[in-house]
C-alpha positions, 0 to 999 in steps of 0.5 A, spaced: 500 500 500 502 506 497 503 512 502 500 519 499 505 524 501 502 530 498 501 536 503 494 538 504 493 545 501 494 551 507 488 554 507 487 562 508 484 566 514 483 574 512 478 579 515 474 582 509 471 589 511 463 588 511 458 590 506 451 589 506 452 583 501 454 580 509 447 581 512 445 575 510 450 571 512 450 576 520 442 574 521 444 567 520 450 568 525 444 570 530 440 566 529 446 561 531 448 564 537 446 561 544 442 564 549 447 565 554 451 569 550 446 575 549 446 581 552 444 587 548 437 583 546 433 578 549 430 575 542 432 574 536 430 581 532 427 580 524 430 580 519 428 588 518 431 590 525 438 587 523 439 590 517 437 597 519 442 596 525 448 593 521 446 599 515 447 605 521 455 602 521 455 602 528 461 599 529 469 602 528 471 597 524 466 590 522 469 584 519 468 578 516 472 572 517 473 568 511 477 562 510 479 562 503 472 563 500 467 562 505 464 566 510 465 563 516 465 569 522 464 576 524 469 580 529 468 587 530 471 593 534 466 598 538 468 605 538 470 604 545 473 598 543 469 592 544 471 586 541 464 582 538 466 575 535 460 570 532 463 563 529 460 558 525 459 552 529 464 549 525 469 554 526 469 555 532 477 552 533 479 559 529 477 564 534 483 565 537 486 566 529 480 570 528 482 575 534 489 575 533 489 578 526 483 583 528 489 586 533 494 586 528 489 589 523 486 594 528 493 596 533 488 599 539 492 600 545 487 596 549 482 592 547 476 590 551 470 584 551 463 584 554 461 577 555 455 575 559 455 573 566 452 566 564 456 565 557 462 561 560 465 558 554 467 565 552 469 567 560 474 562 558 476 564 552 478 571 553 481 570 560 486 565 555 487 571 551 490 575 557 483 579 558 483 581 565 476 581 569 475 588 570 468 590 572 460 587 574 456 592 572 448 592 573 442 595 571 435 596 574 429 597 569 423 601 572 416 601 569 
């Protein structure tokens, strides 16, 4: 029996900024994202409400993650330097990737991520990172 020796092609990750032909594939990213990891909406928008919120370019820098040819992320910079990340299930292994290239291409001096108390998996992953806790904030809505 014959060995095969040929090396499997590299495949290339990038960041590409985002446009609206993205909003499709950002709602199906929501749509993806766990329960526990909300923390600026409590349901699923329409599909409506996300593209007007994704056309207001809320952020100072949004990216799609691309893995040769295929989507399969976004990441993106707050003005305040909130870093946001939503990988395809598949994916999930090139998060730590995905987050380097965004400090390479952005060079913020200080980066920060707000994660949801109940949303663990991500705790973890930003404390890998060298993220450090830094505040508990809380919230009180009157009626």
């Amino acid at each position: 029996m014959k060995k095969d020796f040929r090396k499997k092609k590299e495949q290339t990750l990038s960041l590409c900024l985002a446009n609206k032909k993205d909003y499709d594939f950002f709602y199906q990213l929501l749509g993806e994202r766990p329960k526990e990891a909300n923390i600026s909406h409590k349901k699923m928008p329409t599909r409506k409400e996300s593209d007007r919120f994704n056309a207001s370019k809320p952020y100072k820098y949004d990216f799609v993650a691309m893995l040769d040819n295929e989507r399969i992320g976004r990441v993106y910079l707050s003005k305040n330097n909130e870093i946001g990340i939503a990988v395809k299930k598949e994916y999930q292994s090139l998060r730590k990737k995905i987050i380097k290239l965004l400090f390479k291409i952005t060079k913020q001096k200080k980066y920060y991520a707000n994660i949801s108390p109940k949303n663990k998996r991500s705790q973890k992953f930003f404390k890998k990172l060298g993220f450090k806790l830094i505040q508990y904030t809380y919230a009180i809505q009157k009626r």
